[in-house]
FIKOL-797629 format. One record per residue: x, y, z of N, C-alpha, C in turn; residue in one letter. Coordinates in Angstrom, 3 decimals, always signed. Layout:
<kolpas>
n.x X, n.y Y, n.z Z, ca.x X, ca.y Y, ca.z Z, c.x X, c.y Y, c.z Z, aa A
...
</kolpas>
This chain:
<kolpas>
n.x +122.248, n.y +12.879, n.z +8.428, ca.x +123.585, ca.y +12.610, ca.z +8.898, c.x +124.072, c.y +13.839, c.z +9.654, aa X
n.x +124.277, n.y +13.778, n.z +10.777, ca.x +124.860, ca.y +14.389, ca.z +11.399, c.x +126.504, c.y +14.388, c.z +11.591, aa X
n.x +126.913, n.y +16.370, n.z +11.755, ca.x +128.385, ca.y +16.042, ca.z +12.015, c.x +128.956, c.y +16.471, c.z +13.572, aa X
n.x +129.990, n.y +16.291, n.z +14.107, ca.x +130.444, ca.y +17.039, ca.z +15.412, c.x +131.700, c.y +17.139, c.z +14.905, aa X
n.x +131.894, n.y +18.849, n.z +15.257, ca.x +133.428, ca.y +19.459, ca.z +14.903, c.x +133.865, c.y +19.355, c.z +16.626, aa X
n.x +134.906, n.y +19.089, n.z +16.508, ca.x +136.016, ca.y +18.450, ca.z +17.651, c.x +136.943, c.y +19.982, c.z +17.869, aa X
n.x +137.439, n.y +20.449, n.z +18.974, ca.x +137.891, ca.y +21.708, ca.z +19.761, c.x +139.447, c.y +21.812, c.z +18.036, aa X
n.x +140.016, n.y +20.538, n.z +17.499, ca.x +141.049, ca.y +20.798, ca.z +16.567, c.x +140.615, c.y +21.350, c.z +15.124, aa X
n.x +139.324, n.y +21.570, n.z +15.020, ca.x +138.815, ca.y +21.619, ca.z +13.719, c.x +138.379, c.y +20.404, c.z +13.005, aa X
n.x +138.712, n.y +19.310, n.z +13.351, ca.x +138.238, ca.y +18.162, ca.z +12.573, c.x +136.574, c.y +17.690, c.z +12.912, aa X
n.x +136.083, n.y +17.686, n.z +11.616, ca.x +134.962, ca.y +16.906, ca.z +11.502, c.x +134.553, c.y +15.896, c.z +11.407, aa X
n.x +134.106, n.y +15.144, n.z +12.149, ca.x +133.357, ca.y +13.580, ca.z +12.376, c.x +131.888, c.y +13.393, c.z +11.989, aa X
n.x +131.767, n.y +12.093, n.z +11.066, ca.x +130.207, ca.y +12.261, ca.z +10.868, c.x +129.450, c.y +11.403, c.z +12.222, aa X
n.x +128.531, n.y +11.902, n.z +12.505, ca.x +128.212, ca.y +11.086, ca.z +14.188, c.x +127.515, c.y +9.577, c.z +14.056, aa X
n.x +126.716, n.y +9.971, n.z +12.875, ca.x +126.133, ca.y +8.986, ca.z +12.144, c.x +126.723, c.y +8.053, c.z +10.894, aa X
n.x +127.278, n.y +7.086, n.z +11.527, ca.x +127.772, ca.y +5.974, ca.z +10.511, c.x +127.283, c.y +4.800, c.z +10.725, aa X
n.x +127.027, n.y +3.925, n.z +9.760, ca.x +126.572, ca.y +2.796, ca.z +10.040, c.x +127.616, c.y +1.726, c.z +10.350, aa X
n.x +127.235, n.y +0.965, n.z +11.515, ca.x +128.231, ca.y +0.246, ca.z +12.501, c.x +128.093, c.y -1.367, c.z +12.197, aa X
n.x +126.851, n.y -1.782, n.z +11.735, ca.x +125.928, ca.y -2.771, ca.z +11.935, c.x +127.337, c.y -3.659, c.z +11.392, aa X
n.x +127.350, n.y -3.929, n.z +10.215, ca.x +128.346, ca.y -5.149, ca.z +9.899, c.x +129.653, c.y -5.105, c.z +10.116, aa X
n.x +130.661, n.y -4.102, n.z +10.876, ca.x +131.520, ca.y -3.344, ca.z +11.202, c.x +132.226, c.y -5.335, c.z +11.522, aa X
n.x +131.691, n.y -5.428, n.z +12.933, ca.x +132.144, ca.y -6.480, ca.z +13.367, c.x +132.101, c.y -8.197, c.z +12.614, aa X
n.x +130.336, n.y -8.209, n.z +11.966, ca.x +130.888, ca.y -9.540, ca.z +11.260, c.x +131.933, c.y -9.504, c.z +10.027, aa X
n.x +132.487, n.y -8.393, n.z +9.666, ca.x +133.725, ca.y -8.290, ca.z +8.264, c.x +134.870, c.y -8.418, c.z +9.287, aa X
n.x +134.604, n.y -8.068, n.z +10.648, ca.x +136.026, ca.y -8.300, ca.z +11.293, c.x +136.086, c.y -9.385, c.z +11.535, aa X
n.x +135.612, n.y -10.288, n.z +11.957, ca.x +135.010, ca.y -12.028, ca.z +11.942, c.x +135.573, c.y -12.658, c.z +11.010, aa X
n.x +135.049, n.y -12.227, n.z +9.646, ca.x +135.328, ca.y -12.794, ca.z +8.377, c.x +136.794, c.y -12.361, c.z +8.042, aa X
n.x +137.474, n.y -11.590, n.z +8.198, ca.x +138.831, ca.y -11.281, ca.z +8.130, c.x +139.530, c.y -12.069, c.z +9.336, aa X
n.x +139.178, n.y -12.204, n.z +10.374, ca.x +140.333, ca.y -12.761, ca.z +11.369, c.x +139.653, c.y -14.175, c.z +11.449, aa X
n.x +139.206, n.y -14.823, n.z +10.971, ca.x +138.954, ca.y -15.904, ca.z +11.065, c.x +137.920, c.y -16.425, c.z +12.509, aa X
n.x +137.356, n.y -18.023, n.z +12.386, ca.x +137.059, ca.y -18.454, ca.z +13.242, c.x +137.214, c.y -18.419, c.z +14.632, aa X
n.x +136.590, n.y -18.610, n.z +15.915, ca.x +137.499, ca.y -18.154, ca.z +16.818, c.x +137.668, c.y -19.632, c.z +17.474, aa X
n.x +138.941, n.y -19.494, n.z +18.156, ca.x +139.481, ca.y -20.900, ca.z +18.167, c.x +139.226, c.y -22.032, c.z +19.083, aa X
n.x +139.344, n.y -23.073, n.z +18.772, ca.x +138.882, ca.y -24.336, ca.z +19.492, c.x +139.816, c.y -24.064, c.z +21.072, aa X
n.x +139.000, n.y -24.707, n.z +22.492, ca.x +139.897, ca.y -24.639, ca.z +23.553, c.x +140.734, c.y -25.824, c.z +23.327, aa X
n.x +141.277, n.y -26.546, n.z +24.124, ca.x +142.188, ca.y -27.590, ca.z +24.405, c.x +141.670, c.y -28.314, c.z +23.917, aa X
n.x +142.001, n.y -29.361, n.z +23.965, ca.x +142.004, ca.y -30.968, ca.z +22.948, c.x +140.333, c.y -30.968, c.z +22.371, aa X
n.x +140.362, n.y -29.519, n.z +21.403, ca.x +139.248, ca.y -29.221, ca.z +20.841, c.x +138.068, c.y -29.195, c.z +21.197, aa X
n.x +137.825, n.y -28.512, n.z +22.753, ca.x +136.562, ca.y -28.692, ca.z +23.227, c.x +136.125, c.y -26.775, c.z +23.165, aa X
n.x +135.582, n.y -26.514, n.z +23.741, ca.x +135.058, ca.y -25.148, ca.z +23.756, c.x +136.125, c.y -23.961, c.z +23.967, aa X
n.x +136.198, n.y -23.174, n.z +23.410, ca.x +137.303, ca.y -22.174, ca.z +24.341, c.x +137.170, c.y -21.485, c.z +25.958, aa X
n.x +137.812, n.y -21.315, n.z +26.277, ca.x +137.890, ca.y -21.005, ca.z +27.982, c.x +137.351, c.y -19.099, c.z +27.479, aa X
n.x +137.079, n.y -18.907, n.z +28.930, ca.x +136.721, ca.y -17.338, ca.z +28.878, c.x +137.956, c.y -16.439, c.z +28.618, aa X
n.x +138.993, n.y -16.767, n.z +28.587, ca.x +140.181, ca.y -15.978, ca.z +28.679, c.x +140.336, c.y -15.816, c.z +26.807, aa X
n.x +140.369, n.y -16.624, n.z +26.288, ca.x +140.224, ca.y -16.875, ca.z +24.814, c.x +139.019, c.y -16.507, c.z +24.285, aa X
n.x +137.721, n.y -16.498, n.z +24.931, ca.x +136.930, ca.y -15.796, ca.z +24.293, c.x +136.726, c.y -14.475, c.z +23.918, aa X
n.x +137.191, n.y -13.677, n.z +25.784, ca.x +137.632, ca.y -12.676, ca.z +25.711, c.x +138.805, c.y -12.105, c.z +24.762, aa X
n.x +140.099, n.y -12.613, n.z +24.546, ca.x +140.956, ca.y -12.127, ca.z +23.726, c.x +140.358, c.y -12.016, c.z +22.552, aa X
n.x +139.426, n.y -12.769, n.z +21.499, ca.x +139.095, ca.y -13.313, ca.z +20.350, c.x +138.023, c.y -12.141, c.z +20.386, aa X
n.x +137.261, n.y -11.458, n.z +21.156, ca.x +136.232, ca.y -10.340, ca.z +21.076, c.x +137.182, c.y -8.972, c.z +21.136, aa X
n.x +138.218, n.y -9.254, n.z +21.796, ca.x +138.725, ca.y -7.703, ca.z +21.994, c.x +139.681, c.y -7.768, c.z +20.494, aa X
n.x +140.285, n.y -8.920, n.z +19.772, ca.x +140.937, ca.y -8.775, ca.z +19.062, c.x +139.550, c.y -8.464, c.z +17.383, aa X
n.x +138.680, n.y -8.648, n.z +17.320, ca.x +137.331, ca.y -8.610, ca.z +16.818, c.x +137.289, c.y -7.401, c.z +16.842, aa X
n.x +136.729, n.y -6.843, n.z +17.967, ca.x +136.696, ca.y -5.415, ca.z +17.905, c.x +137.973, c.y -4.493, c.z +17.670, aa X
n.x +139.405, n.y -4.427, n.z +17.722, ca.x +139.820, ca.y -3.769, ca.z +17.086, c.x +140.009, c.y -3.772, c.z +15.687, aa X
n.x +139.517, n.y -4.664, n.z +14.931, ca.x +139.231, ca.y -4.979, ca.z +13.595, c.x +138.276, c.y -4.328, c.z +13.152, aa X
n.x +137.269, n.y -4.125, n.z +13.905, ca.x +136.159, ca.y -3.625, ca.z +13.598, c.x +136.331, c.y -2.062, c.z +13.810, aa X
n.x +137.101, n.y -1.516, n.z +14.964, ca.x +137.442, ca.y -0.026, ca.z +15.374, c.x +138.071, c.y -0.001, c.z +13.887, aa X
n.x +138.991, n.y -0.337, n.z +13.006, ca.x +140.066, ca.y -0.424, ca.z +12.300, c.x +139.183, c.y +0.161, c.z +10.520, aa X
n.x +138.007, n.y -1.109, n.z +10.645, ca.x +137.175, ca.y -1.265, ca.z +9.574, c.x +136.567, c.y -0.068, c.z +9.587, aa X
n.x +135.489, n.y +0.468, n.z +10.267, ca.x +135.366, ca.y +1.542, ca.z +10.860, c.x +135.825, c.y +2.916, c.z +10.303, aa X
n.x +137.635, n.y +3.078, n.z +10.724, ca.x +138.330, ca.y +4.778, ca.z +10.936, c.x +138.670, c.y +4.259, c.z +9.361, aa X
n.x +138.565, n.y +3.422, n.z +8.627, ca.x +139.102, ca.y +3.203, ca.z +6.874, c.x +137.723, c.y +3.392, c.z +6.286, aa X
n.x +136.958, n.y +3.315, n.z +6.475, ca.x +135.910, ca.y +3.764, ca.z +5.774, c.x +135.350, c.y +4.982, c.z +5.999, aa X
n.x +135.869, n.y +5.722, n.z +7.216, ca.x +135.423, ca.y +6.944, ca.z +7.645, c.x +136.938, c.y +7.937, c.z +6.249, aa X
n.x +138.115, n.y +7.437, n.z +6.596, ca.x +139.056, ca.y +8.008, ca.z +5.635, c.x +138.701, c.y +7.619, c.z +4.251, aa X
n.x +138.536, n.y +7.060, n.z +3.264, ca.x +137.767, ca.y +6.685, ca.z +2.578, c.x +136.817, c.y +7.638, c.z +2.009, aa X
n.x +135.768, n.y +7.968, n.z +2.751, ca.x +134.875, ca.y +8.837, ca.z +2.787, c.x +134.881, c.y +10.379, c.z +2.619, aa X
n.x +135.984, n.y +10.374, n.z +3.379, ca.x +136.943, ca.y +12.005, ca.z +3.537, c.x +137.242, c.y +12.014, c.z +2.250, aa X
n.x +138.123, n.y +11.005, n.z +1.488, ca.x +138.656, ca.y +11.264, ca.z +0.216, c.x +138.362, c.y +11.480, c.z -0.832, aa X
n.x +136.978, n.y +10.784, n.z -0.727, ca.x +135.919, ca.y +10.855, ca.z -2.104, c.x +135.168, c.y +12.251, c.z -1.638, aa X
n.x +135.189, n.y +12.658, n.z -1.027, ca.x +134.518, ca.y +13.846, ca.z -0.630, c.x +135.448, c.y +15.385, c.z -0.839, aa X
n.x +136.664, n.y +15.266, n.z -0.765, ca.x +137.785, ca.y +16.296, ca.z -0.783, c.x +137.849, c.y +16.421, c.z -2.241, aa X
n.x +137.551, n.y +17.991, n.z -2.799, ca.x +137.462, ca.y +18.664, ca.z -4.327, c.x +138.878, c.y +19.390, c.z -3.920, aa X
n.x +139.249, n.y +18.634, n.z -5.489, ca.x +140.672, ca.y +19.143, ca.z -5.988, c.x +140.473, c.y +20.598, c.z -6.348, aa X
n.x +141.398, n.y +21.344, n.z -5.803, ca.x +141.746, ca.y +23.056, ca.z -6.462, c.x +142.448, c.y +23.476, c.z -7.330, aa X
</kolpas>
């Protein structure tokens, strides 16, 4: 596991595992939705439904990275 310290002092691990990041964001925001009188969704809706996906997943992600920080930080 690698880390990169950032010009503020903060440390990032570079190496996190990403892999299911997005299907828990899936499974939290639900299905993605039927187009009009229930036929396929249009590209405009697919697109929204991936970008709204991935900030779920950016989200899932920076909480498990904090998370991580916490179980890791020794009380003085």
């Amino acid at each position: 596991m690698s880390v990169e310290r950032f010009a503020d002092g903060i440390e990032v691990e570079a190496m996190r595992d990403e892999r299911l990041s997005s299907h828990v964001a899936e499974s939290r925001i639900g299905p993605m939705p039927r187009g009009r009188s229930g036929g396929p969704p249009s590209r405009t809706q697919r697109d929204r439904y991936r970008e709204r996906v991935d900030r779920e997943a950016a989200a899932i992600i920076l909480q498990d990275e904090l998370d991580a920080r916490r179980t890791r930080v020794t009380p003085e």
